[in-house]
C-alpha positions as CSV (number, residue, x, y, z in Angstrom):
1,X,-22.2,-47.5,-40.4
2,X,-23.6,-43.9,-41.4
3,X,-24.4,-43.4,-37.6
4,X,-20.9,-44.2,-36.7
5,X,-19.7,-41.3,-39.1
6,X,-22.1,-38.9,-38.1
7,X,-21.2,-39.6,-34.2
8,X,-17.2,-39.0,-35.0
9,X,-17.8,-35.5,-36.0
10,X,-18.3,-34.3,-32.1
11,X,-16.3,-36.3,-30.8
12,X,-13.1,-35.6,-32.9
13,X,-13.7,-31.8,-32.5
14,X,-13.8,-32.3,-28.5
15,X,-10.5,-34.6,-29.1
16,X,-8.9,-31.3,-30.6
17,X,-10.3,-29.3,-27.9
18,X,-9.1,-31.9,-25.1
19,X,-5.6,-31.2,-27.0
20,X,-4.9,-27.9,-25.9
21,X,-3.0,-27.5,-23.2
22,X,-1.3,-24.7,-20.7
23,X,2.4,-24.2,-21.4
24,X,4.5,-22.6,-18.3
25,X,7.2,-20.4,-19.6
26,X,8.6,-19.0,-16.4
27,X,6.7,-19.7,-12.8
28,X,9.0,-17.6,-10.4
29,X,8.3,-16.8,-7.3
30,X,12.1,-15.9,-6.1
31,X,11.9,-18.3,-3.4
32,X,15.1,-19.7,-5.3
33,X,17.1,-17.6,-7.5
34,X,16.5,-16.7,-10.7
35,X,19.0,-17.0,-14.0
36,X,19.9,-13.7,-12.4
37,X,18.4,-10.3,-11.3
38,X,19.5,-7.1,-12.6
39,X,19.3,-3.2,-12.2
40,X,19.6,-0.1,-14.0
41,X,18.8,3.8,-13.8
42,X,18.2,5.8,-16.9
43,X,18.7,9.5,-17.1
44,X,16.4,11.6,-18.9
45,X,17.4,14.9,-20.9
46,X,21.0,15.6,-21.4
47,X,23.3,18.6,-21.1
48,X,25.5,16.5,-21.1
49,X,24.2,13.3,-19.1
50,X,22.6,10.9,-21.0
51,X,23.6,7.3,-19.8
52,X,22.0,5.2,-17.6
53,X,23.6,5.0,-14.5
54,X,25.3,8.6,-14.6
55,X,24.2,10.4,-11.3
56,X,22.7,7.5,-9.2
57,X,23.4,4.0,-7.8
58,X,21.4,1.1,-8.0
59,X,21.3,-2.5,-7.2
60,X,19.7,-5.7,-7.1
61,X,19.3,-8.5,-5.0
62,X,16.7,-10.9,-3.1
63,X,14.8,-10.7,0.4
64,X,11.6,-11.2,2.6
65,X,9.9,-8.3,1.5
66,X,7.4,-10.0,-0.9
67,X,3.8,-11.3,-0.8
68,X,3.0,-12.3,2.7
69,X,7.0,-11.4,3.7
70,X,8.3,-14.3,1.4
71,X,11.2,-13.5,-0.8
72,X,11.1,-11.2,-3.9
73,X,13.5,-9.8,-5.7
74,X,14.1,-6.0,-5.6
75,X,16.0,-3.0,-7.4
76,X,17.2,-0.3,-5.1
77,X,18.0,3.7,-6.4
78,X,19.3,6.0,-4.8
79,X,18.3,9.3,-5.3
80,X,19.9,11.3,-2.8
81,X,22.1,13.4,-5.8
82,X,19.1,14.9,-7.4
83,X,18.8,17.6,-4.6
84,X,22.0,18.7,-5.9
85,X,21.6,19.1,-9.3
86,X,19.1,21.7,-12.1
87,X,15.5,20.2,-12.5
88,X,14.5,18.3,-16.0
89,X,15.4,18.5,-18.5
90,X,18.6,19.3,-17.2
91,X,21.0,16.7,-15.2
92,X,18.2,15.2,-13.8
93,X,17.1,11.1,-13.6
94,X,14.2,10.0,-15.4
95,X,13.6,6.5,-14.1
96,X,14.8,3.4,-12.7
97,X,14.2,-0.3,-13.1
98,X,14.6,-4.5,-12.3
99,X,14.5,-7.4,-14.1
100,X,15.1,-11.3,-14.7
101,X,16.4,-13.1,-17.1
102,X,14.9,-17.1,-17.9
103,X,17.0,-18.9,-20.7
104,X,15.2,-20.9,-23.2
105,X,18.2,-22.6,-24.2
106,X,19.5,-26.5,-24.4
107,X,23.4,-25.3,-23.2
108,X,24.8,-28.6,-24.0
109,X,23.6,-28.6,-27.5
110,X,23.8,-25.1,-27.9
111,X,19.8,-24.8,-29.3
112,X,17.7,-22.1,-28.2
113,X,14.1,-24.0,-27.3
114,X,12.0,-20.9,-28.5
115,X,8.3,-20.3,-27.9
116,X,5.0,-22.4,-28.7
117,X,2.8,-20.1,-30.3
118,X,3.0,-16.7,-33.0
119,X,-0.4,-15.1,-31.3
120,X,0.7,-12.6,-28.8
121,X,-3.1,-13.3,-27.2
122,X,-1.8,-16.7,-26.4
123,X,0.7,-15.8,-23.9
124,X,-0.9,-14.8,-20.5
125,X,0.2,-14.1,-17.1
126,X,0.3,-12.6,-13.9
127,X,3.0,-10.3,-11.5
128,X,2.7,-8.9,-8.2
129,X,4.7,-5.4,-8.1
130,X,5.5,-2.8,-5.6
131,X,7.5,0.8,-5.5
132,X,8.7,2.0,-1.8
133,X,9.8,5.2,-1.5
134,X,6.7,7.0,-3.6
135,X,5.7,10.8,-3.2
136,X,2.7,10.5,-5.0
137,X,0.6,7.3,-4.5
138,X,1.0,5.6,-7.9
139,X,4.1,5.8,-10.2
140,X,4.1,4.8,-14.1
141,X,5.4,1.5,-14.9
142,X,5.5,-0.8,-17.2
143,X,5.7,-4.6,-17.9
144,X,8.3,-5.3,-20.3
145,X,9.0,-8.8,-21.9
146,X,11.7,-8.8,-24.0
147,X,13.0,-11.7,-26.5
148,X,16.3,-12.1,-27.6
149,X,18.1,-14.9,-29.9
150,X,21.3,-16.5,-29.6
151,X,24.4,-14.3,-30.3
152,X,25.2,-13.5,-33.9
153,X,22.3,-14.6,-34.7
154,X,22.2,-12.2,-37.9
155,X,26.0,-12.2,-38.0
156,X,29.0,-11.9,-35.7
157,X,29.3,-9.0,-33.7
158,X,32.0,-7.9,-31.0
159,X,30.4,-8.7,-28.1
160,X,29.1,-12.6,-26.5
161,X,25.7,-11.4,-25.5
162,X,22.0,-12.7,-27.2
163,X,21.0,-10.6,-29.8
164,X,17.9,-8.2,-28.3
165,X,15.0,-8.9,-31.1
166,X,11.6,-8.1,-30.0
167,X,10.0,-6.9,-26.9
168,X,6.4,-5.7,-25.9
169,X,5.4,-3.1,-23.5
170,X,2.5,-3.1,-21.2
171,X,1.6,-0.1,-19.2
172,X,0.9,-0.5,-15.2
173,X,0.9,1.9,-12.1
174,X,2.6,0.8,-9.1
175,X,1.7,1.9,-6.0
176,X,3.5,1.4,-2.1
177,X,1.3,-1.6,-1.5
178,X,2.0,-5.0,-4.1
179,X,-0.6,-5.2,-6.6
180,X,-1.2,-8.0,-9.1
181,X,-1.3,-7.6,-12.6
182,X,-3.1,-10.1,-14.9
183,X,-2.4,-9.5,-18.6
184,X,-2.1,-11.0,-22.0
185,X,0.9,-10.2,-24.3
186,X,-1.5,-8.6,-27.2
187,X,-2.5,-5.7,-24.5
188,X,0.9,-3.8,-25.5
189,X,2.8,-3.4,-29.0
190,X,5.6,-5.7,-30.1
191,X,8.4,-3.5,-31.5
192,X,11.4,-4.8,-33.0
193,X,15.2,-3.9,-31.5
194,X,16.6,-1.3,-33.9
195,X,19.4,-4.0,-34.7
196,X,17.1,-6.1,-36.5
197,X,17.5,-6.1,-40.1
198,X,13.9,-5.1,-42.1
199,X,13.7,-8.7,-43.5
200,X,14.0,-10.1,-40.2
201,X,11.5,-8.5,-38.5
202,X,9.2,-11.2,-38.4
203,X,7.7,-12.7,-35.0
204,X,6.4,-15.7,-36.3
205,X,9.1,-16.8,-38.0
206,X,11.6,-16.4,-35.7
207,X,9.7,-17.6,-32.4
208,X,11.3,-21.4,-32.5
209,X,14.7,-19.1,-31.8
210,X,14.2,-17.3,-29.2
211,X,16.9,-18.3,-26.6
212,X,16.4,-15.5,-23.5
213,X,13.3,-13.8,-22.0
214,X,14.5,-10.3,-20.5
215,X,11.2,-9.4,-17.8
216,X,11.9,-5.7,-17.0
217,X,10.1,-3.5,-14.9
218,X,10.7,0.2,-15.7
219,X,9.3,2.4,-13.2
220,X,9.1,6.5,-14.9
221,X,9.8,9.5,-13.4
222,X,10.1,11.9,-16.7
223,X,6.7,13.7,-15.9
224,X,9.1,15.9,-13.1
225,X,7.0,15.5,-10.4
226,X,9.9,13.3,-8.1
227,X,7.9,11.3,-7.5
228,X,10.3,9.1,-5.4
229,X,12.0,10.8,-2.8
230,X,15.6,12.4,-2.8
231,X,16.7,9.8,-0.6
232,X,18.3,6.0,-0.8
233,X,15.0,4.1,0.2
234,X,13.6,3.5,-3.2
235,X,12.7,-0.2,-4.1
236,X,11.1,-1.7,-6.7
237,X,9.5,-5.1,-5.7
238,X,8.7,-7.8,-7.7
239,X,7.0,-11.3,-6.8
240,X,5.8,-14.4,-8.0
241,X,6.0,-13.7,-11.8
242,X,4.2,-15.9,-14.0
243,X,3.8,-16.4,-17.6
244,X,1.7,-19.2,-19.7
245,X,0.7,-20.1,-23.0
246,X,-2.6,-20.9,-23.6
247,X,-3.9,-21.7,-27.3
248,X,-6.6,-20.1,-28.4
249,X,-10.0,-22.0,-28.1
250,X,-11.3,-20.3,-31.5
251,X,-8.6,-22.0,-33.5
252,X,-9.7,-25.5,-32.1
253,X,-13.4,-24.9,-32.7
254,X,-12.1,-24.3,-36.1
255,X,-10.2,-27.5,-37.1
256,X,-12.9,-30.1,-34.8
257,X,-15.3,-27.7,-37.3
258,X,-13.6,-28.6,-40.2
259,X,-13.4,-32.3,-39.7
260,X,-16.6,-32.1,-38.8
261,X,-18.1,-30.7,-42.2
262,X,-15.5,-32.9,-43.8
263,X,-17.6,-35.9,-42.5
264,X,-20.8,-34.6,-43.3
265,X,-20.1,-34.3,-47.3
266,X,-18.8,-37.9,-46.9
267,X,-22.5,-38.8,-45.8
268,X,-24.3,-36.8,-48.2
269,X,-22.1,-38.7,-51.4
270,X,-23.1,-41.9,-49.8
271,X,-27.2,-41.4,-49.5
């Protein structure tokens, strides 16, 4: 019977092992359309112009410009006002971007389906990005997942939109041709939205509520060196965006560890 105890120790730690599993989040290659695509310009400076869409155009849309000419989605700017205008700080456009929205929400019972895990090192993934229209041949970027909560979530507000809560950042450079990006969440920050009450700003509590991941693609121009040209033909390309959750196989070890000490002292009382 002690041989039977002893041999349960391995095999319940490869059981927990054997329990961990990939979770897909958002697999999206834009072959079909998304939640929906958005784009925006931001201005940098002032004097006076400081929104985000103030001196250029920019849209968003889907076609068979992406990996191996399948479809992507795309942002389009249009620069062609900045040859008329003072240089930075002055009037001048700092940036443009594109993103996706993918609900994690039951709609018919009104229940956001949150995330699976608090460790940011759990979350991994993969995107495939290009920028048409550079001067230079790579342009700062960045990877931005952003998480949001139903609306009102810390109290009723005047518009019908989620509530932004956390996002995190992760820096790439983007150059004409597509490029894929493997990363992990715990590679950039996670910053709260400045809405967030102090008491709230907690990740792990609030991760079974998150109802909307915002995936935003920010593409900078603030250094001043243009480095897209005054012109209409400047795209931002994304393709086959994918993000996972993967536990952690440390934690595992941990608890098949655990259970198997546990057994051990069981054996040593009986002798």
């Amino acid at each position: 019977m002690r041989k039977v105890v002893i041999a349960l120790a391995p095999f319940l730690a490869l059981a927990a092992a054997r329990g961990a599993h990939a979770d897909v989040l958002i697999d999206q290659n834009f072959n079909a359309n998304s939640d929906y695509v958005y784009a925006y310009t931001y201005a940098g400076g002032g004097n006076p112009q400081t929104g985000r869409d103030n001196l250029t155009s920019s849209r968003s849309g889907y076609d068979a410009i992406g990996v191996d000419n399948t479809r992507a989605a795309y942002a389009n700017a249009d620069f062609s006002q900045l040859s008329t205008v003072p240089p930075m700080p002055d009037y001048n456009y700092s940036g443009f971007g594109l993103g996706f929205g993918h609900f994690r929400m039951d709609f018919p019972n009104n229940r956001p389906l949150g995330l699976p895990s608090a460790n940011l090192a759990d979350y991994r993934g993969h995107i495939d990005l290009a920028a048409l229209g550079l001067n230079s041949g790579t342009a700062p970027t960045e990877i931005q997942m952003q998480l949001q909560l139903p609306d009102d979530f810390f109290g009723p507000d005047a518009d019908t939109n989620f509530t932004p809560f956390a996002q995190v950042a992760i820096p790439v450079q983007v150059s004409p041709d597509f490029r894929t990006f493997n990363f992990s969440l715990d590679q950039g920050t996670l910053t709260y939205d400045g809405g967030v009450p102090a008491a709230e700003r907690d990740f792990a509590r609030h991760i079974q509520d998150i109802g909307l991941i915002n995936v935003n693609f920010n593409v900078d121009n603030a250094d001043g060196n243009q480095r897209f040209g005054l012109d209409g033909d400047n795209f931002l390309v994304a393709d086959n965006v994918f993000l996972e959750v993967v536990p952690e196989p440390s934690s595992l070890a941990l608890v098949g560890a655990g259970l198997g000490l546990g057994l051990m002292r069981r054996r040593a009382r009986r002798a």
